[in-house]
N, CA, C and O of each residue as an XYZ file, in Angstrom:
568
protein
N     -12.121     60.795    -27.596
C     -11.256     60.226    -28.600
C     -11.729     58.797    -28.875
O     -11.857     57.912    -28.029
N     -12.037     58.685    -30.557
C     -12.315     57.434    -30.297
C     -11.355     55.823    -30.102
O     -10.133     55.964    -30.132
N     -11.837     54.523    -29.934
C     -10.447     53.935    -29.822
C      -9.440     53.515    -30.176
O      -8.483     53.118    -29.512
N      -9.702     53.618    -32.075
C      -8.712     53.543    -33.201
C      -7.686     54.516    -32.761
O      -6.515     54.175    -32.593
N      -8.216     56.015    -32.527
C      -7.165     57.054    -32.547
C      -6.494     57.020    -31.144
O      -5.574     57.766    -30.807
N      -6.954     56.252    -30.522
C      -6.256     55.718    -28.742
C      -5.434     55.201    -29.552
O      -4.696     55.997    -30.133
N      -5.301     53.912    -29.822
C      -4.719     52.734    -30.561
C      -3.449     53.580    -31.494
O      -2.294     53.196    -31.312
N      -3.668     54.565    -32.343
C      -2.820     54.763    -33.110
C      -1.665     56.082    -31.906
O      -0.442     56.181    -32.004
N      -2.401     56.751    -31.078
C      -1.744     57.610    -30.465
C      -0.646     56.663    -29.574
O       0.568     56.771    -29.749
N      -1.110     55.933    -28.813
C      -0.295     54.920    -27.953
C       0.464     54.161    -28.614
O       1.549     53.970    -28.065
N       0.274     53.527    -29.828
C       1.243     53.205    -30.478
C       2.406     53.898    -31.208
O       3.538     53.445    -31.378
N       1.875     55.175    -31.638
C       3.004     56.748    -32.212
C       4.393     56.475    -30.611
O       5.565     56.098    -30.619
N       3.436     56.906    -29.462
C       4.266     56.926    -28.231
C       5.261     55.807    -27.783
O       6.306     56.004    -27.162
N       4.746     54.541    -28.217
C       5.568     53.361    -28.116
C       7.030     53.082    -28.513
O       8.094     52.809    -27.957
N       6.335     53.379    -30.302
C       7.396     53.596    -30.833
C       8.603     54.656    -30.676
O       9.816     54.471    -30.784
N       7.854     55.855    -30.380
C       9.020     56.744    -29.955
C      10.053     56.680    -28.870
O      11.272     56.843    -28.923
N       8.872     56.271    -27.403
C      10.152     55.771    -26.464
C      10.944     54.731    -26.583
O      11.907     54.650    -25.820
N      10.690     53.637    -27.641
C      11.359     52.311    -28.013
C      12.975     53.598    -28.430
O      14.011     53.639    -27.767
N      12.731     54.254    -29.374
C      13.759     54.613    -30.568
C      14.430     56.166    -29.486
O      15.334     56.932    -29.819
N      13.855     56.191    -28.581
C      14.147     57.335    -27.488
C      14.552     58.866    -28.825
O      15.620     59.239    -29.311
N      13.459     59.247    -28.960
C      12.840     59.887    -30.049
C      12.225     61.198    -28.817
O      11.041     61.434    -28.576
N      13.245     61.778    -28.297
C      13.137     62.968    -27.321
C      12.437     64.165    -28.115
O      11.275     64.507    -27.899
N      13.116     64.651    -28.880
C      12.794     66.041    -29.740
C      11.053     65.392    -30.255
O      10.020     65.756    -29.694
N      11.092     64.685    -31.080
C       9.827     63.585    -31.863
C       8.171     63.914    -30.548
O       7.031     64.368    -30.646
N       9.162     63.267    -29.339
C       7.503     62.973    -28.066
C       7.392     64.010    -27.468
O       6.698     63.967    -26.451
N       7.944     65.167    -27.809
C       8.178     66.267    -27.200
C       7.501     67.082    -27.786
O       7.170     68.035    -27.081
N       7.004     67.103    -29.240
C       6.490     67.449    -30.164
C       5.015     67.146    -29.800
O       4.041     67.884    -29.646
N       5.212     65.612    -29.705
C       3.433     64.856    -29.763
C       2.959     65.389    -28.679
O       1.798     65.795    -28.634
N       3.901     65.473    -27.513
C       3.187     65.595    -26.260
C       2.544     67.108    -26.535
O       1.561     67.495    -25.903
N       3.088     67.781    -27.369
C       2.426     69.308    -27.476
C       1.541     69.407    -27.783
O       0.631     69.738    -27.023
N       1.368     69.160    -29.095
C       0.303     68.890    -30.576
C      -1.074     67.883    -29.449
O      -2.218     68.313    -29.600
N      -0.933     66.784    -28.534
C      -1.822     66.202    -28.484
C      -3.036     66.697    -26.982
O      -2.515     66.859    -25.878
N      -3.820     66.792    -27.061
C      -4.744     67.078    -26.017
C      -4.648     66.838    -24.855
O      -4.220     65.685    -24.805
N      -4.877     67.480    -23.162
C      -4.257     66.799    -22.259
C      -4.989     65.836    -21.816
O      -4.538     64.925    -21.123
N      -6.294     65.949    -22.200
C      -7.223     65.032    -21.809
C      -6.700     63.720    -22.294
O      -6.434     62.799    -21.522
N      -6.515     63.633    -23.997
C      -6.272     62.380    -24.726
C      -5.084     61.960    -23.967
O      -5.172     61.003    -23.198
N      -4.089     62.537    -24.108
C      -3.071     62.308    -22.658
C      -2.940     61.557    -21.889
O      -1.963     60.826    -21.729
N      -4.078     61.616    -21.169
C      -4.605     60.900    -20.106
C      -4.961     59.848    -20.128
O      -4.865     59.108    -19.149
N      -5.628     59.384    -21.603
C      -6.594     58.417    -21.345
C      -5.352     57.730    -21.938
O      -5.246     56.531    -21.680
N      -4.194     58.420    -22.853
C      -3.193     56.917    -23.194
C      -2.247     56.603    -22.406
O      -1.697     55.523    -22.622
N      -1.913     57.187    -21.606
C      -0.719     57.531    -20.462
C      -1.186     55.744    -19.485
O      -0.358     54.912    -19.114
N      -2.437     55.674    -19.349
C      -3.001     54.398    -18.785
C      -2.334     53.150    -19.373
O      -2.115     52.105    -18.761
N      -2.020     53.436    -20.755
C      -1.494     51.794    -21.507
C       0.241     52.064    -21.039
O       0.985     51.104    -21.239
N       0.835     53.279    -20.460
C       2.143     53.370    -20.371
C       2.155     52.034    -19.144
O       1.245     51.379    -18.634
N       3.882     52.021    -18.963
C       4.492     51.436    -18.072
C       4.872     52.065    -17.289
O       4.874     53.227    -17.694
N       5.280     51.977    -16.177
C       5.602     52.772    -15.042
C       6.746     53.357    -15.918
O       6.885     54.532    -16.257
N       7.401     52.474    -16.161
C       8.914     53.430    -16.983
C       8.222     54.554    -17.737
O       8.267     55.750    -17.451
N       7.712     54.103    -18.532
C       7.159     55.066    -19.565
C       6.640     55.928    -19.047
O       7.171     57.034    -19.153
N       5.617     55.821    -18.411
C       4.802     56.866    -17.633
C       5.808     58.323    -16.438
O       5.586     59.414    -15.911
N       6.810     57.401    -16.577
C       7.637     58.581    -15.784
C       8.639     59.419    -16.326
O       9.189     60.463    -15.978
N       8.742     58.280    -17.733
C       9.448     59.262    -18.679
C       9.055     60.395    -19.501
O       9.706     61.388    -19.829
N       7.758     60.020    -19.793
C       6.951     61.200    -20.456
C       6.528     62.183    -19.344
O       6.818     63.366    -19.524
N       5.899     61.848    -18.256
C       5.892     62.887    -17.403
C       7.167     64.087    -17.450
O       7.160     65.297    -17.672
N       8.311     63.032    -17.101
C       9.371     63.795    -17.025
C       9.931     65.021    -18.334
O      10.732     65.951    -18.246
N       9.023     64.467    -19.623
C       9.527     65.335    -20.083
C       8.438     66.534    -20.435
O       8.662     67.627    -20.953
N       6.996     65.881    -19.914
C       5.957     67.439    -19.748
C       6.207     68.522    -18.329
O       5.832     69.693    -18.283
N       7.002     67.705    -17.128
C       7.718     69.205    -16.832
C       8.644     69.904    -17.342
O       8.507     71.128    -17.349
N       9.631     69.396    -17.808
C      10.810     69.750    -18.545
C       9.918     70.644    -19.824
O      10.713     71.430    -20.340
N       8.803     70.731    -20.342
C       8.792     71.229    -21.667
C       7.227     72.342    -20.638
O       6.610     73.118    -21.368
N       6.852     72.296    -19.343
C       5.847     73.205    -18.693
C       4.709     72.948    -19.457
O       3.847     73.736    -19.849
N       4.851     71.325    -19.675
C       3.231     70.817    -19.809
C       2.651     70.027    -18.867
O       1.583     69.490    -19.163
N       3.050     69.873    -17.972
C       2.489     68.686    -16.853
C       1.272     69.542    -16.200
O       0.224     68.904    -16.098
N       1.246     70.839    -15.758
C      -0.179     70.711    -14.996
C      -1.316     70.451    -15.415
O      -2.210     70.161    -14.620
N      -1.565     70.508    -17.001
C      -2.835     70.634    -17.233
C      -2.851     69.496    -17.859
O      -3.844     69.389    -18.578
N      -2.142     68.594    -17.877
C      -2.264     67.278    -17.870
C      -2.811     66.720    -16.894
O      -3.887     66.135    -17.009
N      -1.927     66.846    -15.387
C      -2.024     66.101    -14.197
C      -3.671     66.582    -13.907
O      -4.068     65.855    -12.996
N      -4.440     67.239    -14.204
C      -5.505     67.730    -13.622
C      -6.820     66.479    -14.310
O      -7.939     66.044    -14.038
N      -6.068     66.386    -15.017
C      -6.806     65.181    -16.386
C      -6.888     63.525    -15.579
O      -7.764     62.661    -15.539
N      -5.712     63.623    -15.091
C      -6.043     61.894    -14.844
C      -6.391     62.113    -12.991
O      -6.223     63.088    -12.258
N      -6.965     60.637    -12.706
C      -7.729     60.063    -11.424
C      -6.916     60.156    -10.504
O      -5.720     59.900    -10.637
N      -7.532     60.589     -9.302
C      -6.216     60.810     -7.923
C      -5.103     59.636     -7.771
O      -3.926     59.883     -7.511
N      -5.593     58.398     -7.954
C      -4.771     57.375     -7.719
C      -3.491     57.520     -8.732
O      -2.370     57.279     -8.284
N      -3.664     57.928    -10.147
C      -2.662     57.831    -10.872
C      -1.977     59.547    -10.386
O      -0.750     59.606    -10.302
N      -2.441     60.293    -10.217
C      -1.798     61.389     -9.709
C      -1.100     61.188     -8.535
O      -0.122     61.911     -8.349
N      -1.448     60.195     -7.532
C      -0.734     59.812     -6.569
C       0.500     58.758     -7.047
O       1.588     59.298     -6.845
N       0.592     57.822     -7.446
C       1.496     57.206     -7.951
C       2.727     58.009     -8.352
O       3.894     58.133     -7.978
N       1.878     58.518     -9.333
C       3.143     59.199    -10.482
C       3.760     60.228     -9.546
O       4.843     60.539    -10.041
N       3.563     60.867     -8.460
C       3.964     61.998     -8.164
C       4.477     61.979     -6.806
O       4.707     63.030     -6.207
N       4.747     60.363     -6.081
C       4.901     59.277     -4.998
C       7.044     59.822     -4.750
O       7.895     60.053     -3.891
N       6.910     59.771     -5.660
C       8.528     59.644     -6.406
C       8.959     61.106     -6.191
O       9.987     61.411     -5.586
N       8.316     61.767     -6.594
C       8.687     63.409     -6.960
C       9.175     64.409     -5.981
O       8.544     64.637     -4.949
N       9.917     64.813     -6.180
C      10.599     66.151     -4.576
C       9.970     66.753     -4.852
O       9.518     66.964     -5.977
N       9.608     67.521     -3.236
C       8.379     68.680     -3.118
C       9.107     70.125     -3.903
O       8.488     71.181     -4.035
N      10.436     69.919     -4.340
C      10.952     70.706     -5.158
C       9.929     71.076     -6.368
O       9.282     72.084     -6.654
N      10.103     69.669     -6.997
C       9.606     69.814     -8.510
C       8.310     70.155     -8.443
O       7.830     71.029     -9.164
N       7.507     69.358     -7.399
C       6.386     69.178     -7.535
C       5.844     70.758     -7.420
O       5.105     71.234     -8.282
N       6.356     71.611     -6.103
C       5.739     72.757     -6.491
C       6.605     73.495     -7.773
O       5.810     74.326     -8.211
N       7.374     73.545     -8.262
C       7.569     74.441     -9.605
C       6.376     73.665    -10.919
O       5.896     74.302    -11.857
N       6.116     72.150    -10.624
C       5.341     71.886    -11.862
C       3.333     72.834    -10.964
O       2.442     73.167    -11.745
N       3.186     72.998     -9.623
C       1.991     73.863     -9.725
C       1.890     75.102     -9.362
O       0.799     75.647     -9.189
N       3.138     75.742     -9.193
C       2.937     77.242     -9.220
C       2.496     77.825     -9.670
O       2.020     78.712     -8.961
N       2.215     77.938    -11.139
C       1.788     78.988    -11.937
C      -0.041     78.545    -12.162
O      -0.801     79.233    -12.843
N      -0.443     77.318    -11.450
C      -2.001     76.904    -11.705
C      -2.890     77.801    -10.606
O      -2.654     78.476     -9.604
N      -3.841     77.475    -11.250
C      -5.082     77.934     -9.634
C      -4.807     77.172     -8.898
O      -4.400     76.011     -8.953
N      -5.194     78.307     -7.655
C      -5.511     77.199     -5.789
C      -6.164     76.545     -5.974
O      -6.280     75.735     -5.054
N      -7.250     76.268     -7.392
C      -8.079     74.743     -7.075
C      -7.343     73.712     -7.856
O      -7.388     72.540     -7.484
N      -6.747     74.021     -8.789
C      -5.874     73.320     -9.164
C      -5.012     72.383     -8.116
O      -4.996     71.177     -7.872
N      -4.463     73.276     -7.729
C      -2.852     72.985     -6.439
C      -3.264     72.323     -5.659
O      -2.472     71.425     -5.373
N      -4.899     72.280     -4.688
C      -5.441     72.103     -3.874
C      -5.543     70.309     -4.317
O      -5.237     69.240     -3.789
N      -6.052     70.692     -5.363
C      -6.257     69.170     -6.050
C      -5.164     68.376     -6.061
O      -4.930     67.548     -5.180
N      -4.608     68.538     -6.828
C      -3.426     67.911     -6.877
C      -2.526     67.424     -5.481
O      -2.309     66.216     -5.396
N      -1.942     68.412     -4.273
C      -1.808     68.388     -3.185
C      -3.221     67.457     -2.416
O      -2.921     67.030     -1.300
N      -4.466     67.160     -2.813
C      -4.933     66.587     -1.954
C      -4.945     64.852     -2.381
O      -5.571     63.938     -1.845
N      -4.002     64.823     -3.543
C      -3.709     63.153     -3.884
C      -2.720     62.641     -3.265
O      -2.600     61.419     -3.180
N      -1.675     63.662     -2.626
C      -0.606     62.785     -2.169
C      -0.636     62.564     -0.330
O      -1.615     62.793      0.380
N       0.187     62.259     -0.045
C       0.330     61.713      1.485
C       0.397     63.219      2.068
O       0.940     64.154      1.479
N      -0.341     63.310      3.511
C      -0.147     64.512      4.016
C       0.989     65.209      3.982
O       0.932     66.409      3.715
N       2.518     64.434      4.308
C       3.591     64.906      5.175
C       4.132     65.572      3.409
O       4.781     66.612      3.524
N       3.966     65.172      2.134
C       4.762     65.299      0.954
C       3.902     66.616      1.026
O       4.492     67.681      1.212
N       2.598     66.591      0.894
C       1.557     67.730      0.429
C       2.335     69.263      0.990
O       2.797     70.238      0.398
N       2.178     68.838      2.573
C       2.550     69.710      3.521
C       4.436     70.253      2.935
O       4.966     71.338      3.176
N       4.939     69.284      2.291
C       6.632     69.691      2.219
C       6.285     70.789      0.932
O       6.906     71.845      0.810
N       5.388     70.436      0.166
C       5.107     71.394     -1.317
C       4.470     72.406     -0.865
O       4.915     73.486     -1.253
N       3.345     72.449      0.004
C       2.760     73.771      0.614
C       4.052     75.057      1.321
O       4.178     76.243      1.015
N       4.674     74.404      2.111
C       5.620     75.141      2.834
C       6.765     76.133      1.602
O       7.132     77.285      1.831
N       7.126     75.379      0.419
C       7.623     76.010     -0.616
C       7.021     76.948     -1.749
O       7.562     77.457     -2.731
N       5.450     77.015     -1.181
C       5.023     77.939     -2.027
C       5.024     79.010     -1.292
O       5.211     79.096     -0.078
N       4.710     80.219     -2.422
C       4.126     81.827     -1.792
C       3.361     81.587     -0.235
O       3.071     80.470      0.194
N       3.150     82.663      0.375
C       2.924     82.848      1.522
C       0.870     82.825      1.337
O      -0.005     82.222      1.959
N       0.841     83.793      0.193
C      -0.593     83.991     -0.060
C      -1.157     82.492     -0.875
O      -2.305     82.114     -0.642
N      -0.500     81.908     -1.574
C      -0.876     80.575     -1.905
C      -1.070     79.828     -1.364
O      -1.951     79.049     -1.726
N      -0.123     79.548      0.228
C      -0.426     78.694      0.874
C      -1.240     78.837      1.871
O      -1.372     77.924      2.686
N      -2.062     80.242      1.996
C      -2.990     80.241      2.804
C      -4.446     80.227      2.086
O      -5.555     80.226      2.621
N      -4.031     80.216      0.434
C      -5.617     80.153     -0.142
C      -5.749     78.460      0.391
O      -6.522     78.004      1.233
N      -4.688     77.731     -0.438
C      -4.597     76.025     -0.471
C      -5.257     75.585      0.703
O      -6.308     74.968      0.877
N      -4.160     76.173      1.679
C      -4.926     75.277      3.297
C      -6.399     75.963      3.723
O      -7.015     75.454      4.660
N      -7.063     77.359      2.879
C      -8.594     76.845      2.923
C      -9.097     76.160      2.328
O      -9.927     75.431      2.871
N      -8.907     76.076      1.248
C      -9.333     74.963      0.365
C      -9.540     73.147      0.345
O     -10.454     72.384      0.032
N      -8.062     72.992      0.895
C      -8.186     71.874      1.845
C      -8.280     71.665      2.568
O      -7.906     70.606      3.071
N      -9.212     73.121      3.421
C      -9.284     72.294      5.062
C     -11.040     71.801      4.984
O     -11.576     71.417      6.023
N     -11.981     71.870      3.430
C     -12.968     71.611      3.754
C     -13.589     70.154      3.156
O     -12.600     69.555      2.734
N     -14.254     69.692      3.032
C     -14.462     68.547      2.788
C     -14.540     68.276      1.251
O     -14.583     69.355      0.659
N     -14.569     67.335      0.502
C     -13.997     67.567     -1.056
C     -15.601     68.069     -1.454
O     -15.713     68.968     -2.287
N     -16.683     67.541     -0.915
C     -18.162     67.684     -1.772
C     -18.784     68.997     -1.008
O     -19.946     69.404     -0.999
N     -17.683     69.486     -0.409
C     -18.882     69.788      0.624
C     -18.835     71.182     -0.357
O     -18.235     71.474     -1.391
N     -20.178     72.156      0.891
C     -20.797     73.514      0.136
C     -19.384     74.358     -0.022
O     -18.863     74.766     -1.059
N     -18.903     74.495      1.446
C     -17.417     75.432      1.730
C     -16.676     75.071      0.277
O     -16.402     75.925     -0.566
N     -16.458     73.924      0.171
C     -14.919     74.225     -0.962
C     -15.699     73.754     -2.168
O     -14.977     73.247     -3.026
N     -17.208     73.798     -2.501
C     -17.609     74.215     -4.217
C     -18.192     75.570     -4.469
O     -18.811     75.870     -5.490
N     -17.871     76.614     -3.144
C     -18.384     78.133     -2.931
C     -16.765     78.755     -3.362
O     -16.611     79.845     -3.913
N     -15.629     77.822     -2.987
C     -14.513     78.623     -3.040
C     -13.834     78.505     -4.222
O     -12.699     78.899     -4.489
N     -14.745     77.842     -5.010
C     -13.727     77.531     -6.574
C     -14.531     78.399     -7.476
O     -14.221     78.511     -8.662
């Protein structure tokens, strides 16, 4: 995306959470790419950033978003989150997906979201994360 259309997307979003324009960002968040997503979600504010999150689970757009941005912001944003939500927002993804995601946060949260999934999910996940991120084992298992 280039950075005019950054510029004009982040500003569309501004304005909407200014005017709390729910139905409106609910829309954009659909219509817009998850990648581009990503790269404007960076100019949010923590407020912001948790409000729009909040409303790509609420609308079952958050995973293929969250797969888009850098572990650190996946850790942040998801710091906050009950291992409730967190596994209903990656149930329905791949184990490399889940794996991913589960390997941004703190062990003890990871481990509370593992325990609430399927039985067969959580034994693909914990191979997946039991091998090293580069290593041969877990780029043979994706």
């Amino acid at each position: 995306m280039f950075e005019h259309e950054i510029k004009i997307l982040r500003d569309t979003f501004a304005r909407l959470l200014r005017r709390n324009a729910h139905t409106n960002l609910v829309k954009l968040i659909r219509k817009t790419h998850p990648a581009d997503l990503a790269v404007v979600f960076r100019y949010f504010s923590d407020e912001e950033q948790a409000q729009v999150f909040s409303m790509m689970v609420e609308d079952g757009q958050a995973m293929e978003f969250l797969v888009e941005l850098d572990d650190t912001l996946i850790a942040n944003l998801l710091e906050n989150e009950s291992p409730e939500r967190i596994a209903t927002v990656i149930q329905e993804s791949s184990a490399n997906d889940q794996s991913f995601i589960l390997s941004t946060l703190e062990d003890e949260q990871a481990q509370s979201v593992i325990d609430l999934l399927k039985t067969e999910e959580q034994e693909e996940i914990e191979e997946l994360m039991g091998y090293p991120e580069d290593s041969a084992g877990a780029m043979m298992t994706t």
